[in-house]
N, C-alpha and C positions, 0 to 999 in steps of 0.2 A: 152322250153320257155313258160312262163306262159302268163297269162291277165294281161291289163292295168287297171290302175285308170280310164279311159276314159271308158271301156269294164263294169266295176264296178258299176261306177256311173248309167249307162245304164241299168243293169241287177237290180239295186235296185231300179230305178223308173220305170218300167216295174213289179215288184215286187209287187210297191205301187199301180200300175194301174195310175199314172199320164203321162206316155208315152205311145202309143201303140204297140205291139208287133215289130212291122213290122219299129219303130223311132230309131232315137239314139238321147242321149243328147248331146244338144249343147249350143256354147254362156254362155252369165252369169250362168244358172242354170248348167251347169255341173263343169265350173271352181267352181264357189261356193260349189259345192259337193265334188268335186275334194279336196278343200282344207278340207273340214271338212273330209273327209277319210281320210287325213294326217294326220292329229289330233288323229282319230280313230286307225291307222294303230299304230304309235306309242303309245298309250295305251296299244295294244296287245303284242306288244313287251315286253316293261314293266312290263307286266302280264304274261310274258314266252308265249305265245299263237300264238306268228306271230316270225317266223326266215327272213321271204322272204323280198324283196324291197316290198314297197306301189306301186313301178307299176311294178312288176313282180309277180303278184300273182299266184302259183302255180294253176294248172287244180283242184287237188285234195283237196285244201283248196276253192276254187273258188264259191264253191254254200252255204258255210257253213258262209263265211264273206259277201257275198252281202246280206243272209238272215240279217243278225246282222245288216248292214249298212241302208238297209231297215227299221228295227226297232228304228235303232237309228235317222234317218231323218224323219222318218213318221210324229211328230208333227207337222213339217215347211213344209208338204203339207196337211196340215187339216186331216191327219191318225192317226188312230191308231195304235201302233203299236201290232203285231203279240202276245209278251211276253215284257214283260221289257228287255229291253237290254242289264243292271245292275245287273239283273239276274242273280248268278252266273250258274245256273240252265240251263241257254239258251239252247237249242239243237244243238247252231252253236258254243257256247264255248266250252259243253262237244264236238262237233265233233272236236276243235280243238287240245283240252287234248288231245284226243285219238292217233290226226294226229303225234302229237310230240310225243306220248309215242311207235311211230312204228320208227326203225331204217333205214336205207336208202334199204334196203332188206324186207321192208315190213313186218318186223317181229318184234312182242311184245316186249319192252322191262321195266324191271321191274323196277317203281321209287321209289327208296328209299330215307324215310326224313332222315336228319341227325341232 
């Protein structure tokens, strides 16, 4: 069982430094994030980068999309973000290149363009 949207939103305003460690988001501001993840989550999709539900986040994708969600919310709490989010460059895109190009056994698997 992975993380929620709820566990998400949390982990990337904690991120921002607009919650403190020890909060969780609630109320307006987290639905409100809650839906722009959806927004986001279906991008990655799109983008080959996300297989999983937006609220079943795997563990091992888990630190690599709140960094991203983080950056891509930062402006709507007076942040900066970390890198461009649009980046294709990002460290939490290439980690999720990397997640999909491992087969369910953990092992490399070679992608071929066609």
């Amino acid at each position: 069982m992975g993380r929620s949207s709820a566990d998400l939103v949390t982990e990337a305003l904690r991120l921002l430094n607009v919650i403190a460690g020890d909060q969780e988001a609630d109320g307006f501001e987290r639905d409100n994030a809650v839906r722009r993840w959806q927004e986001m989550h279906a991008e990655l999709v799109d983008d080959g980068l996300a297989e999983f539900d937006a609220d079943d986040i795997p563990l091992d994708a888990f630190r690599a999309v709140a960094r991203l969600f983080a950056d891509v919310i930062a402006p709507t709490y007076g942040r900066a973000a970390s890198i461009d989010p649009d980046d294709p460059m990002h460290p939490a895109r290439d980690r999720l290149r990397r997640r999909i190009s491992l087969d369910s056994d953990g092992e490399q698997v070679t992608i071929e363009e066609f």
